[in-house]
Biopython code that builds the backbone (N, CA, C, O; Angstrom):
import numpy as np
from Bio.PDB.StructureBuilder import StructureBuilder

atoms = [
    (1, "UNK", "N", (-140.933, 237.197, 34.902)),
    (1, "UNK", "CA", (-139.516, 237.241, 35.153)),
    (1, "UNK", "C", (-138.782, 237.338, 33.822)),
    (1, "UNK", "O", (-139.041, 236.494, 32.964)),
    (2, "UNK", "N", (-137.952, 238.227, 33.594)),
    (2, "UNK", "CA", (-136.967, 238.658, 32.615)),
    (2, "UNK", "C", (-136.728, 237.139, 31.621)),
    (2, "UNK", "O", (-136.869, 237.158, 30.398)),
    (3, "UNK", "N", (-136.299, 235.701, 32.506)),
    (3, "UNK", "CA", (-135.760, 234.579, 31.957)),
    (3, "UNK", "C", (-136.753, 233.863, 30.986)),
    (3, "UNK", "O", (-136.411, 233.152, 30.041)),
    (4, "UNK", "N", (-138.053, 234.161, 31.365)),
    (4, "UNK", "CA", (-139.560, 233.788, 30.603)),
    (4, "UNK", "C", (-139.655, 234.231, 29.203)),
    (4, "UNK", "O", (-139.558, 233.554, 28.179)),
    (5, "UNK", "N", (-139.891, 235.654, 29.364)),
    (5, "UNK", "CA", (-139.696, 236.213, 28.431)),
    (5, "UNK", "C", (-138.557, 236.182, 27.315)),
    (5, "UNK", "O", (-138.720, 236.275, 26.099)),
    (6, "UNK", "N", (-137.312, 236.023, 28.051)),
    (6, "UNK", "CA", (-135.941, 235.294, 26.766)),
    (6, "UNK", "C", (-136.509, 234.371, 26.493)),
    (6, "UNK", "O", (-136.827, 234.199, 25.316)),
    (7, "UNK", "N", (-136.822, 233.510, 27.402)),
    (7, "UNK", "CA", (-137.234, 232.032, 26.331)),
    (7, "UNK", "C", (-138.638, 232.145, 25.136)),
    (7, "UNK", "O", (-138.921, 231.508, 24.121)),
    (8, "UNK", "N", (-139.213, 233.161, 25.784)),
    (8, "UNK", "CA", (-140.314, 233.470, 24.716)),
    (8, "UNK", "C", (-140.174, 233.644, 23.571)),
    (8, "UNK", "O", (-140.947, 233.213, 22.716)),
    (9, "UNK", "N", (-138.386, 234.814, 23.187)),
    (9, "UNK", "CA", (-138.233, 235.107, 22.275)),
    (9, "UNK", "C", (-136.741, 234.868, 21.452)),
    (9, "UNK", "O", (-136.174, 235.399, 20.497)),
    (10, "UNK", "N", (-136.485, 233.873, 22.297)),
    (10, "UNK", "CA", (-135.113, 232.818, 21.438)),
    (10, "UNK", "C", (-135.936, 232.507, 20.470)),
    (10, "UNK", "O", (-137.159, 232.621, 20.393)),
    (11, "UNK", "N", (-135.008, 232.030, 19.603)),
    (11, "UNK", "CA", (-134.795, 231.521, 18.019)),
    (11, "UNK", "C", (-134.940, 229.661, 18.469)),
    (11, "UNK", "O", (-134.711, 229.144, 19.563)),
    (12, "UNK", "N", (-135.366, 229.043, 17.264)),
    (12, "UNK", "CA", (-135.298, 227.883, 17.526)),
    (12, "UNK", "C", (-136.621, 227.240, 18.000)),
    (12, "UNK", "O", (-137.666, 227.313, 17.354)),
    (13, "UNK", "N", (-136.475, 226.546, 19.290)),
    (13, "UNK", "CA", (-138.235, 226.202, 19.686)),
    (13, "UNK", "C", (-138.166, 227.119, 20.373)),
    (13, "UNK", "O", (-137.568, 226.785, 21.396)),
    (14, "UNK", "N", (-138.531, 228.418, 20.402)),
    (14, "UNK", "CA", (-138.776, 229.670, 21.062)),
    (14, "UNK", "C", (-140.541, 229.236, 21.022)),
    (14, "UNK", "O", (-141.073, 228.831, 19.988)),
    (15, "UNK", "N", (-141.242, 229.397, 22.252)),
    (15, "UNK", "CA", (-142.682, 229.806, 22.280)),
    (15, "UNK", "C", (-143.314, 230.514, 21.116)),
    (15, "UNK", "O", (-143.238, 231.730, 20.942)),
    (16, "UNK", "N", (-143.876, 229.758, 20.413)),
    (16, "UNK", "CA", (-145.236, 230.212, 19.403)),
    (16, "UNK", "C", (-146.659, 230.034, 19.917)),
    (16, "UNK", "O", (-147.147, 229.077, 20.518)),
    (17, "UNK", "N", (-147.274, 231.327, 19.488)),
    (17, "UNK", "CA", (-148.991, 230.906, 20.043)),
    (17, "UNK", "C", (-149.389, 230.177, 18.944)),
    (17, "UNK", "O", (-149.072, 230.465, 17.790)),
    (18, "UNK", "N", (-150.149, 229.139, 19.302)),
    (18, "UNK", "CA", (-151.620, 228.999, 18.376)),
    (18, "UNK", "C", (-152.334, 228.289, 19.033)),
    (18, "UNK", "O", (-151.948, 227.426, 19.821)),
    (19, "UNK", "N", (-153.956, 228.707, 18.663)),
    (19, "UNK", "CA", (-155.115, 228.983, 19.631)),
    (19, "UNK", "C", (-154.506, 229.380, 20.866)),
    (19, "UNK", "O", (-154.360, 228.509, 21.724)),
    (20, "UNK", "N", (-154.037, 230.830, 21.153)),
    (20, "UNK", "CA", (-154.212, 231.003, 22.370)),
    (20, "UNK", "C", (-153.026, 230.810, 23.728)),
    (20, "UNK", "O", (-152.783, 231.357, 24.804)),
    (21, "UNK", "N", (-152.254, 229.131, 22.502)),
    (21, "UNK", "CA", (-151.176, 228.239, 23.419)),
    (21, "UNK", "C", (-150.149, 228.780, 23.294)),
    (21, "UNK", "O", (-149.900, 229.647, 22.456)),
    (22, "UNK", "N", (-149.395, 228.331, 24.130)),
    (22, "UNK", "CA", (-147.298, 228.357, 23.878)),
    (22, "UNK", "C", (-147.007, 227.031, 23.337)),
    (22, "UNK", "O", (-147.220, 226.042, 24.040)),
    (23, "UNK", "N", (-146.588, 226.928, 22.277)),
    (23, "UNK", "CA", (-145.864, 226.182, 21.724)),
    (23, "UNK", "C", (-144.389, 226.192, 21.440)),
    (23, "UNK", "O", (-143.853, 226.863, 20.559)),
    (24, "UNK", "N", (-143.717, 225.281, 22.377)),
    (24, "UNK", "CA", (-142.534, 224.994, 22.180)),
    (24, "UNK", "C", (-142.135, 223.610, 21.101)),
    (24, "UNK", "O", (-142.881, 222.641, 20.961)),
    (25, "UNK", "N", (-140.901, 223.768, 20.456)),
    (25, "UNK", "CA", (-141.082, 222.471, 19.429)),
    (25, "UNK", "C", (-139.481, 222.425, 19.637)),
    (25, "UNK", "O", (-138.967, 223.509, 19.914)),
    (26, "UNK", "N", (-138.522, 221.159, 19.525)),
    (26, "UNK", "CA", (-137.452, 220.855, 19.734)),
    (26, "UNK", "C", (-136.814, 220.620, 18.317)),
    (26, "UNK", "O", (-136.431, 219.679, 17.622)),
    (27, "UNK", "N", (-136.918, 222.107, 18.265)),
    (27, "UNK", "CA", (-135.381, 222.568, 16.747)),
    (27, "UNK", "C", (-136.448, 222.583, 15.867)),
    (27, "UNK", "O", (-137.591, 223.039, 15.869)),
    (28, "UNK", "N", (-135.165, 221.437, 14.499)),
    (28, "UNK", "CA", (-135.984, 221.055, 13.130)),
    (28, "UNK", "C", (-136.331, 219.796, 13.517)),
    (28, "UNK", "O", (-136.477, 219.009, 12.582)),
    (29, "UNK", "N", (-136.483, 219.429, 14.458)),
    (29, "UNK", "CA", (-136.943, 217.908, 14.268)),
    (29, "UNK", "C", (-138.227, 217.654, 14.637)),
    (29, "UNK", "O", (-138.679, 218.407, 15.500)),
    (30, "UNK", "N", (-139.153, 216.537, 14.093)),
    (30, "UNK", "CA", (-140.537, 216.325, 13.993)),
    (30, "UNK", "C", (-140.333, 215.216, 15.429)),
    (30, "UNK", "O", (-139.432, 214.401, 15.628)),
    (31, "UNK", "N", (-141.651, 215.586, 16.372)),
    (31, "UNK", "CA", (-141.818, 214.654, 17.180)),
    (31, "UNK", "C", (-142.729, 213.869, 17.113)),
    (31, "UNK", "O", (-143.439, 213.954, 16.111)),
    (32, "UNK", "N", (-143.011, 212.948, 18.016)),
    (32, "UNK", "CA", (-144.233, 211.878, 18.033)),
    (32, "UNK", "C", (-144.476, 212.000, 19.478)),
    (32, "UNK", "O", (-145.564, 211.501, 19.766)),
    (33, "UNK", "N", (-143.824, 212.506, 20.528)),
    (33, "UNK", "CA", (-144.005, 212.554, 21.688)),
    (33, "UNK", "C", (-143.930, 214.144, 22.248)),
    (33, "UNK", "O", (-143.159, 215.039, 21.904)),
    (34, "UNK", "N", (-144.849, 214.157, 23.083)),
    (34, "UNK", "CA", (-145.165, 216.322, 23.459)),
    (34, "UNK", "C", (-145.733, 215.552, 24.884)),
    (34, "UNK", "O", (-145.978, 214.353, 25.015)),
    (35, "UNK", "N", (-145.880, 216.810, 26.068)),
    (35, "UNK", "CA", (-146.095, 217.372, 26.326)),
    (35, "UNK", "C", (-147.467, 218.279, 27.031)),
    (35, "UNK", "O", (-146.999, 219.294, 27.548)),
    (36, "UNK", "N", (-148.613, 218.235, 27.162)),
    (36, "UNK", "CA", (-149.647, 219.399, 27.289)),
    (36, "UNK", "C", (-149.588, 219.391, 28.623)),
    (36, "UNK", "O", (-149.957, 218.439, 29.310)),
    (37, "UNK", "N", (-148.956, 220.823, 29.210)),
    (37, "UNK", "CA", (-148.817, 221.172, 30.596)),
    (37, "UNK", "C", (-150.292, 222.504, 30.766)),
    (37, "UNK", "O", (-150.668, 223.394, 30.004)),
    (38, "UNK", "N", (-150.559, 222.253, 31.517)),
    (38, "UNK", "CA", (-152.004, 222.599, 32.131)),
    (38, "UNK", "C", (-151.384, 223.735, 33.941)),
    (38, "UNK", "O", (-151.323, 223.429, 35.132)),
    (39, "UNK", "N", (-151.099, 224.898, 33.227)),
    (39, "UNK", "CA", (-150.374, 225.741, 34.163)),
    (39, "UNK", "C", (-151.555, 226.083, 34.866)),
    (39, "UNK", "O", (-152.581, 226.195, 34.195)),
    (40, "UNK", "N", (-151.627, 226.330, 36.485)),
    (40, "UNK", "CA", (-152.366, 226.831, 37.724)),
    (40, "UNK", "C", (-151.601, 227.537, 38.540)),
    (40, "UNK", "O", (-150.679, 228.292, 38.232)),
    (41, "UNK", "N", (-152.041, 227.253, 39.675)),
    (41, "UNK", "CA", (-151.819, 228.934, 40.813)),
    (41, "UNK", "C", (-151.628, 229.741, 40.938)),
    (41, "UNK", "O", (-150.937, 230.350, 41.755)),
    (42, "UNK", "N", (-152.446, 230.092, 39.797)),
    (42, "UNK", "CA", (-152.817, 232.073, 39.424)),
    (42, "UNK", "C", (-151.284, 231.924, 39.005)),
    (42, "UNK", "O", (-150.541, 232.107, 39.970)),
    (43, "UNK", "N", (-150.907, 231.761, 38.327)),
    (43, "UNK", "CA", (-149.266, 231.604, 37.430)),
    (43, "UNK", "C", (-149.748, 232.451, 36.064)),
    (43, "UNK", "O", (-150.854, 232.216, 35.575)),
    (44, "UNK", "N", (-148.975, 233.311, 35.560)),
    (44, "UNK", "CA", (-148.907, 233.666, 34.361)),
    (44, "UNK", "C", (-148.300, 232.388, 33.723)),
    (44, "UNK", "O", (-147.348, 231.733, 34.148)),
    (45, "UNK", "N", (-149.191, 232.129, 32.404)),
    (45, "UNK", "CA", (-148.733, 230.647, 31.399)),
    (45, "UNK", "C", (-146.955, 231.284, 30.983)),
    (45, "UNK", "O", (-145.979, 230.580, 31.240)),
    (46, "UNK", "N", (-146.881, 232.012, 30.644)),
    (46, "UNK", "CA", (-145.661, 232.544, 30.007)),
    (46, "UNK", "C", (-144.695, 232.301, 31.319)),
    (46, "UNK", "O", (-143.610, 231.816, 30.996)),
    (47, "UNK", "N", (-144.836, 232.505, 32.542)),
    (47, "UNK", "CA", (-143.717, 231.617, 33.656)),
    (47, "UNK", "C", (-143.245, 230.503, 33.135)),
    (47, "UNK", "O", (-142.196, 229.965, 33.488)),
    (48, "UNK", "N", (-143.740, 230.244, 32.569)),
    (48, "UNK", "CA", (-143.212, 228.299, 32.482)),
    (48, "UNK", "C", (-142.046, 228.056, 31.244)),
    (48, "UNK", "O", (-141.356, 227.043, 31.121)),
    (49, "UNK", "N", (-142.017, 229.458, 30.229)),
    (49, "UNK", "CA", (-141.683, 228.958, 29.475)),
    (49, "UNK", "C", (-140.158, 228.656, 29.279)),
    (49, "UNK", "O", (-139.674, 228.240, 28.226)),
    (50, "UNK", "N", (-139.460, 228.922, 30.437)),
    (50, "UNK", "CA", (-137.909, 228.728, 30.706)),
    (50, "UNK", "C", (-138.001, 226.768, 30.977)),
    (50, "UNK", "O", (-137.035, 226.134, 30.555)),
    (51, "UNK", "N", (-138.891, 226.160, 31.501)),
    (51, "UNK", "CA", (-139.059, 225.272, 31.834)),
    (51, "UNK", "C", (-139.521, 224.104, 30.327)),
    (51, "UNK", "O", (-139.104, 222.990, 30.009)),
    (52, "UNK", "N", (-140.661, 225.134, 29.642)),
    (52, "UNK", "CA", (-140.804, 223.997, 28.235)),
    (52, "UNK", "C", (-139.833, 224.380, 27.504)),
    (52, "UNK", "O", (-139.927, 223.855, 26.394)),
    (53, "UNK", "N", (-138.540, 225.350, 27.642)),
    (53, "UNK", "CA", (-137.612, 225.551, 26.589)),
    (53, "UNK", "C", (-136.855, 224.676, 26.669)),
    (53, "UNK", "O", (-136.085, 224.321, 25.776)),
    (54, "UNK", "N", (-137.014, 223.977, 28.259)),
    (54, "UNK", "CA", (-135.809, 222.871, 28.362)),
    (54, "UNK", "C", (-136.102, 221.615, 28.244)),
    (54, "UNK", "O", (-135.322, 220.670, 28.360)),
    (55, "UNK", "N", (-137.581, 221.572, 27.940)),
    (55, "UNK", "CA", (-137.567, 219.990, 27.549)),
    (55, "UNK", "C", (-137.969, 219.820, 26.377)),
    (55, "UNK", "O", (-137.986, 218.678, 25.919)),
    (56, "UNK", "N", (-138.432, 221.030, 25.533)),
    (56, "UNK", "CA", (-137.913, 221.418, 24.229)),
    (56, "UNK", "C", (-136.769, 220.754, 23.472)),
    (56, "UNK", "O", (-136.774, 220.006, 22.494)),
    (57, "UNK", "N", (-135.419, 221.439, 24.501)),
    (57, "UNK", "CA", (-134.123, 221.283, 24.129)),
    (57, "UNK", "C", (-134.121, 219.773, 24.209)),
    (57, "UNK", "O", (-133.680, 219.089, 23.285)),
    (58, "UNK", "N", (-134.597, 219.279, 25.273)),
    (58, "UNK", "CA", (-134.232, 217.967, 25.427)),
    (58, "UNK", "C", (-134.783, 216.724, 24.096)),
    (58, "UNK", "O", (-134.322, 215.593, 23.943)),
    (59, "UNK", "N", (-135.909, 217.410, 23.259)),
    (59, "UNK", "CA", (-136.839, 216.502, 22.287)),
    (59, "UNK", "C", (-137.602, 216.157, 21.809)),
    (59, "UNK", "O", (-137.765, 215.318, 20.924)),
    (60, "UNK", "N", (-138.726, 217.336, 22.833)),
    (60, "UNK", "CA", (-140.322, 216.768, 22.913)),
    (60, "UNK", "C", (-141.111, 218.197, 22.931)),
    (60, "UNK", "O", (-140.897, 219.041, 23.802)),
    (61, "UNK", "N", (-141.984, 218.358, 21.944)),
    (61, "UNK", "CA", (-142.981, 219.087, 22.009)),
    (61, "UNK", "C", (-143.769, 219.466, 23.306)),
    (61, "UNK", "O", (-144.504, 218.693, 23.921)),
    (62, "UNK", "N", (-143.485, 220.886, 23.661)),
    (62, "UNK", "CA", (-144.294, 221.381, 24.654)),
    (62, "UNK", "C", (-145.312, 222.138, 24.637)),
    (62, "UNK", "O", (-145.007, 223.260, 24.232)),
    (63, "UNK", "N", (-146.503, 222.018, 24.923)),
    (63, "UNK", "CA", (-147.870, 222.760, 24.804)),
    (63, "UNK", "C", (-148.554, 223.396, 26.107)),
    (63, "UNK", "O", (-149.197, 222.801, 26.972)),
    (64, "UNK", "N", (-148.239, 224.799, 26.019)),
    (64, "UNK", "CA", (-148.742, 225.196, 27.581)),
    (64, "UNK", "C", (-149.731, 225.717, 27.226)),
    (64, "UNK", "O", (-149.637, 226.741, 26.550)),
    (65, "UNK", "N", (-151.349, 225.042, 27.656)),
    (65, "UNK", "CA", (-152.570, 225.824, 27.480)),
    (65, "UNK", "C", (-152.727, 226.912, 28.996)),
    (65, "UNK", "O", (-152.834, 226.604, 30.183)),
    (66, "UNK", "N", (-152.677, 228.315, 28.275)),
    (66, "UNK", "CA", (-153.720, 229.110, 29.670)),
    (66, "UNK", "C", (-154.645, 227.967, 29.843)),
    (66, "UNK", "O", (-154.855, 226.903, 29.261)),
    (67, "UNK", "N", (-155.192, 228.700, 31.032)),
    (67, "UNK", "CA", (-156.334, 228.763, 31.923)),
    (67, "UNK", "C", (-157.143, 229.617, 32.298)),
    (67, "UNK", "O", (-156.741, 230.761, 32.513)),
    (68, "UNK", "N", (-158.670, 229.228, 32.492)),
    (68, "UNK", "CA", (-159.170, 230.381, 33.576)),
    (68, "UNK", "C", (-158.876, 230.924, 33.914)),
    (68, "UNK", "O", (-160.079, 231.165, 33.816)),
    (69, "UNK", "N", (-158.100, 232.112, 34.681)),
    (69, "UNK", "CA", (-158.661, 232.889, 35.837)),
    (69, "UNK", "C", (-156.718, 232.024, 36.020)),
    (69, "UNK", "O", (-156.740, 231.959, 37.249)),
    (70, "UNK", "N", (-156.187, 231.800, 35.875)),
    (70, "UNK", "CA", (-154.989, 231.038, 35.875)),
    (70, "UNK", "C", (-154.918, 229.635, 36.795)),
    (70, "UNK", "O", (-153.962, 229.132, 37.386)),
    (71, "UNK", "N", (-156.380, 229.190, 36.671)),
    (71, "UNK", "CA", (-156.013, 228.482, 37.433)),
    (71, "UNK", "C", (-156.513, 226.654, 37.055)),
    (71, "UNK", "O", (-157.664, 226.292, 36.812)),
    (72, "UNK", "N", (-155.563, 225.961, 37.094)),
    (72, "UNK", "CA", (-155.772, 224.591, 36.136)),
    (72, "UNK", "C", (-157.259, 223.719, 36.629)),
    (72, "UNK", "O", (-157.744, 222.797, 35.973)),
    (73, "UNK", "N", (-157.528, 223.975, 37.248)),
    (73, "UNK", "CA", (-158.922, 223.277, 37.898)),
    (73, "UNK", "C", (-160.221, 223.891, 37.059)),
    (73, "UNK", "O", (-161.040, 223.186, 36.471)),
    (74, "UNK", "N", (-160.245, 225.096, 37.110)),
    (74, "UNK", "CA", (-160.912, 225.991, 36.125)),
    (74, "UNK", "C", (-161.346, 225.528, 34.418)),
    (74, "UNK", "O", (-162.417, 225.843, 33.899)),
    (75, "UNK", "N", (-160.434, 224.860, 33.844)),
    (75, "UNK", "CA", (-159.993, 224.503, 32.398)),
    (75, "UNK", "C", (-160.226, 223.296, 32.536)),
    (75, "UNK", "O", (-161.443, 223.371, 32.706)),
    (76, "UNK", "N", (-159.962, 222.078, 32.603)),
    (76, "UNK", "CA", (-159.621, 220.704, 32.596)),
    (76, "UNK", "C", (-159.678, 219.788, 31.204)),
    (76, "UNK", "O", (-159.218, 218.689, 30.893)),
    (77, "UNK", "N", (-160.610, 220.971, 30.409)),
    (77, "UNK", "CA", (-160.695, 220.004, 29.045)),
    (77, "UNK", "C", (-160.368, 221.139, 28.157)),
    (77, "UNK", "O", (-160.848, 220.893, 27.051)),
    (78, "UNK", "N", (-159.721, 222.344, 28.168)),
    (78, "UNK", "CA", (-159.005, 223.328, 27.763)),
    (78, "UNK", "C", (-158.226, 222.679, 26.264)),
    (78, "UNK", "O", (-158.315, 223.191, 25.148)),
    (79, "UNK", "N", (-157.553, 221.568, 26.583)),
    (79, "UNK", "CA", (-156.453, 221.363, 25.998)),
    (79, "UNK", "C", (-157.480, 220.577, 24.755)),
    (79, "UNK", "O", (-156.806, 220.063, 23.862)),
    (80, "UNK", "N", (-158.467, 220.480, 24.650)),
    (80, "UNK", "CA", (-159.270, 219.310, 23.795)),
    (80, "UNK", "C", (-159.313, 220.099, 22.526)),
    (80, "UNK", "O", (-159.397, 219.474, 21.469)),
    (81, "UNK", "N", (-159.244, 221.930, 22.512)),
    (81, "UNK", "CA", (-159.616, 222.124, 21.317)),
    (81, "UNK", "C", (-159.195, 221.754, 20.133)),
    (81, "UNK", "O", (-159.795, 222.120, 19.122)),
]
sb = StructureBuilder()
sb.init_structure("model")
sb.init_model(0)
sb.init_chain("A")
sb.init_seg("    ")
for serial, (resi, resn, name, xyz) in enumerate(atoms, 1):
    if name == "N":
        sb.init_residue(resn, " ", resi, " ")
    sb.init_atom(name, np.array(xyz, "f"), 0.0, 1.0, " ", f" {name:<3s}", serial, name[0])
structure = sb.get_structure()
């Protein structure tokens, strides 16, 4: 959806990959508290990211690991790397 993709590519905590992930980060400020959302039901990971932009905004580091096959049951220790 069109709104995913804006949030992908706003300025600010706009979605960054690394390993693979979406990383959302809230501004310039350093957190101590995130986040690791574990996206399923055959969902493209990049859907979500209107959703970690907003709790982004709100303060907290968001980490959306893909999945398998898109699906969170598939992965379960995904997020360990």
């Amino acid at each position: 959806m069109p709104e995913a993709l804006e949030a992908l590519q706003q300025g600010g905590n706009a979605g960054t990959r690394s390993h693979g992930w979406l990383v959302f980060q809230p501004g310039d400020r350093e957190t101590t508290v995130g986040l690791i959302f574990h996206p399923g039901g055959r969902v493209d990971p990049r859907s979500y990211a209107p959703t970690a932009r907003a709790i982004a905004d709100a303060g907290y580091q968001v980490v959306i690991v893909p999945m398998p096959l898109n699906l969170a049951a598939m992965g379960p220790s995904e997020a360990q790397t």
